[in-house]
Kinemage of the C-alpha trace (Angstrom):
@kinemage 1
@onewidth
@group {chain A} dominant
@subgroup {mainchain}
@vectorlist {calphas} color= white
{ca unk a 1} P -8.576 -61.142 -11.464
{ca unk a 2} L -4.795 -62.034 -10.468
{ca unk a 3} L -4.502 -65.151 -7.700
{ca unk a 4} L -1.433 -63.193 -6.728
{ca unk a 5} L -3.203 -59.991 -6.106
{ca unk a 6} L -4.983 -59.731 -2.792
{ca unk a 7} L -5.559 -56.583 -0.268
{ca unk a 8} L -3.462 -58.315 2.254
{ca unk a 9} L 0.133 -58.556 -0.393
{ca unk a 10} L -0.438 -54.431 -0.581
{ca unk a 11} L 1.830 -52.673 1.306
{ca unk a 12} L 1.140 -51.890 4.672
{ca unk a 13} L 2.848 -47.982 4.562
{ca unk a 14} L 2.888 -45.028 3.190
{ca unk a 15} L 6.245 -45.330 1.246
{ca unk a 16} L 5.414 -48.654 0.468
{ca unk a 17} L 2.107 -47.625 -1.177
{ca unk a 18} L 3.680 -44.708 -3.288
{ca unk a 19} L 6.158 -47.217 -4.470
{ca unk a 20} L 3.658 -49.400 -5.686
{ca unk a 21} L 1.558 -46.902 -7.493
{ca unk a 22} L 4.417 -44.709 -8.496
{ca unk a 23} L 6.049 -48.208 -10.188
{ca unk a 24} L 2.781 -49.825 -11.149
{ca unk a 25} L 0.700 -47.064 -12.680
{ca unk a 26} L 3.343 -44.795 -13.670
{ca unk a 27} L 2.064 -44.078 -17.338
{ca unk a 28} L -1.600 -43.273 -15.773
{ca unk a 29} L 0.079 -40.782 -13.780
{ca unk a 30} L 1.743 -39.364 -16.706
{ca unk a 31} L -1.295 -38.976 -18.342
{ca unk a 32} L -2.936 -37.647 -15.450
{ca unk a 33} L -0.571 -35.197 -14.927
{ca unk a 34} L -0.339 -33.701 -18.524
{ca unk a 35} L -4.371 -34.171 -18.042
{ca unk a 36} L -3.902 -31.113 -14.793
{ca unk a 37} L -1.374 -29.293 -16.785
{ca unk a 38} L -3.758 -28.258 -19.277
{ca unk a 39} L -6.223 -26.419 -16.946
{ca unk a 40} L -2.940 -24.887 -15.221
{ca unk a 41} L -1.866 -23.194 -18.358
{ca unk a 42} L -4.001 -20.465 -17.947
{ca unk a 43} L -2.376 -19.632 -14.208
{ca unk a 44} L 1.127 -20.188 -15.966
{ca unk a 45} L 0.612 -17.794 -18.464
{ca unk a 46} L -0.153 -15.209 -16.028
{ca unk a 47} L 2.476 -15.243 -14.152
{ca unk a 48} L 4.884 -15.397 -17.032
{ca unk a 49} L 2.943 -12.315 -17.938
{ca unk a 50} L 3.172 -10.536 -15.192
{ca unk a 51} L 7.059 -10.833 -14.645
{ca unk a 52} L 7.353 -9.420 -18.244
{ca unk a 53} L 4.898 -6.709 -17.705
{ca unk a 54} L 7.191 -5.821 -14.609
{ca unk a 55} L 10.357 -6.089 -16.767
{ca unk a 56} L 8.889 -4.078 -19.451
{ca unk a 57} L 7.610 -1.324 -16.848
{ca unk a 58} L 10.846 -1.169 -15.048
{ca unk a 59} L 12.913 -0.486 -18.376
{ca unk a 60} L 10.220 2.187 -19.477
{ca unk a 61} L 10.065 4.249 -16.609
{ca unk a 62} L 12.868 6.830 -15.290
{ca unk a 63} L 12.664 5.067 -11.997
{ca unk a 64} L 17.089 5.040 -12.426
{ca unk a 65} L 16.802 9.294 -12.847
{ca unk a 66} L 20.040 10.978 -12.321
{ca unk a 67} L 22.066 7.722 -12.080
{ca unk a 68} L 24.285 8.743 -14.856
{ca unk a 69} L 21.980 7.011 -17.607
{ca unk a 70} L 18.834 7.096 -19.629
{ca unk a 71} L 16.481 10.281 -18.082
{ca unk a 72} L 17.341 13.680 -16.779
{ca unk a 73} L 16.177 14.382 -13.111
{ca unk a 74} L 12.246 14.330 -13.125
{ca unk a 75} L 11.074 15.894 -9.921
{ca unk a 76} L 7.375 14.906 -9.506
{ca unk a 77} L 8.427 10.834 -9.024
{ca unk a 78} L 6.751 10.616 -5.569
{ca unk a 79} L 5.202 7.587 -5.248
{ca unk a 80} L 4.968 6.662 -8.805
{ca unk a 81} L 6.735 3.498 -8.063
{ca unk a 82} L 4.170 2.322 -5.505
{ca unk a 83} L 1.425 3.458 -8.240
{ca unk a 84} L 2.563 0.990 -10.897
{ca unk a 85} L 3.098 -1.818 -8.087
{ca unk a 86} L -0.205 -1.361 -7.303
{ca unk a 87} L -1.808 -1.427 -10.498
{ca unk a 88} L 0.175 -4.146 -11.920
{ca unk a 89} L -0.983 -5.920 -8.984
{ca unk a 90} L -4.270 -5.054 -9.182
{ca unk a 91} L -4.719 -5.998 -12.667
{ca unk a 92} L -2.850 -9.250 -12.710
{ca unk a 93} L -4.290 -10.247 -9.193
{ca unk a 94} L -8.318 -10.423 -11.329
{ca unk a 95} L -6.512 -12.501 -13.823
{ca unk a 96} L -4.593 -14.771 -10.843
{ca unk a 97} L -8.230 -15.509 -9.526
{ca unk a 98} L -9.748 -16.263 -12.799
{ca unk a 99} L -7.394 -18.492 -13.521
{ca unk a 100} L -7.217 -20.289 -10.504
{ca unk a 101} L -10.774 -20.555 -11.174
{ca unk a 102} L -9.760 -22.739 -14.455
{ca unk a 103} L -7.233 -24.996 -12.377
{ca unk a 104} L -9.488 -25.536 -9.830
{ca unk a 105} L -11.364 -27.950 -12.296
{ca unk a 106} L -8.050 -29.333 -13.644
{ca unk a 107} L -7.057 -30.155 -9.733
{ca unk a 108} L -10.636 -31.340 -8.786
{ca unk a 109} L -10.456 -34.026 -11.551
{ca unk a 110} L -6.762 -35.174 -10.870
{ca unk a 111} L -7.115 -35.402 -6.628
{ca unk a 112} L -10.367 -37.844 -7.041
{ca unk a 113} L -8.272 -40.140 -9.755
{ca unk a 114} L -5.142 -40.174 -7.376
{ca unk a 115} L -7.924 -40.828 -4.423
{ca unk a 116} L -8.981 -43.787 -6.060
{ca unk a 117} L -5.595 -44.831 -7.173
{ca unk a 118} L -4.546 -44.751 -3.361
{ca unk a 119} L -7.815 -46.735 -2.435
{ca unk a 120} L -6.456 -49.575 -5.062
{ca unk a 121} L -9.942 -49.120 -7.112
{ca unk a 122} L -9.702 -49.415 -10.679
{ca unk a 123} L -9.792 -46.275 -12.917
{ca unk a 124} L -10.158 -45.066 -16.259
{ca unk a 125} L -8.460 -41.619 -16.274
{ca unk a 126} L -10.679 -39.798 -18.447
{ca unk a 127} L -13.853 -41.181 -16.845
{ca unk a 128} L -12.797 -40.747 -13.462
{ca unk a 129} L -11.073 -37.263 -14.396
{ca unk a 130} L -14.449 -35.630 -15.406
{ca unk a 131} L -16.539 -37.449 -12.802
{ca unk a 132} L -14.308 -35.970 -10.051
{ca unk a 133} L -15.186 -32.433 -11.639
{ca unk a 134} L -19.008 -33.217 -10.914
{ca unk a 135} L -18.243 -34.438 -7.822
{ca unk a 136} L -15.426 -32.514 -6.193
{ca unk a 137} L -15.460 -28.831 -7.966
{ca unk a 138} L -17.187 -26.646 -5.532
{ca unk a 139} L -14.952 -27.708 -2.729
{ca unk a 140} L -11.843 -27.524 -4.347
{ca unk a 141} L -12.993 -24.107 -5.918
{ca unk a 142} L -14.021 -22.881 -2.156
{ca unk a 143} L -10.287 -23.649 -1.298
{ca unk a 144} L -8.965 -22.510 -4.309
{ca unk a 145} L -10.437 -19.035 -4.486
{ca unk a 146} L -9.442 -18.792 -0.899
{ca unk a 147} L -6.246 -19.330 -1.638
{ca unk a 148} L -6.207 -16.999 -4.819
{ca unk a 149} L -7.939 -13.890 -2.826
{ca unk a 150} L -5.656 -14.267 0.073
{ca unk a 151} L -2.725 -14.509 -2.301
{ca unk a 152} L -3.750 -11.514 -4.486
{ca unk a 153} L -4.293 -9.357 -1.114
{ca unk a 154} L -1.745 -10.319 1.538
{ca unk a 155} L 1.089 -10.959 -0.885
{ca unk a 156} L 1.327 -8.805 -3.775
């Protein structure tokens, strides 16, 4: 243990604490953070996927009829716009929730290593990264499915 390091030479704010852990333990947050990115993939990839299914869908049907390009006037076009939104939607929202599912574990593991980071303990990221799953899943899942149900619902 350091003679220089004592509770009362920590900063006494907010800022002041960021600083000191953003300064001091910069490569453990590094870490950490490529650590969360890896169970956010999944989520990532689904959105990409989404925005190119909606690209691809967009260019493939004659939504632009009688616009002076690509198909001849197709009368029976009521609503078929809505229809794909909707499926899209529908199919990418079940894949949104899964894979907030997956990042729910990533962000259960990183929040109790940047807890204890905060509280000036010491950690081992991988140690403390899996023993924050155990400990903190099911609540962050309860929030995160929450959050991915609402989202897939209210704002498609």
């Amino acid at each position: 243990r350091d003679d220089a390091y004592a509770r009362s030479t920590l900063p006494s704010n907010r800022w002041g604490l960021f600083w000191d852990i953003f300064k001091g333990r910069f490569s453990k947050l590094v870490i950490l953070n490529l650590l969360m990115l890896i169970f956010f993939i999944p989520l990532i990839l689904v959105i990409v996927f989404r925005s190119l299914y909606i690209q691809v869908q967009s260019g493939l049907m004659p939504f632009a009829s009688g616009m002076g390009g690509g198909f001849g006037a197709i009368p029976n076009l009521a609503g078929l716009q809505e229809n794909v939104a909707m499926s899209t939607n529908l199919m990418f929202g079940l894949f949104i929730i899964v894979a907030c599912v997956i990042a729910a574990v990533g962000l259960s593991g990183g929040i109790y290593v940047i807890r204890n980071m905060v509280w000036t303990e010491g950690i081992f990221i991988a140690n403390d990264f899996w023993r924050g799953i155990k400990i903190n899943f099911v609540i962050v899942m309860q929030s995160t499915l929450f959050y991915a149900v609402g989202r897939t619902i209210f704002c498609p």
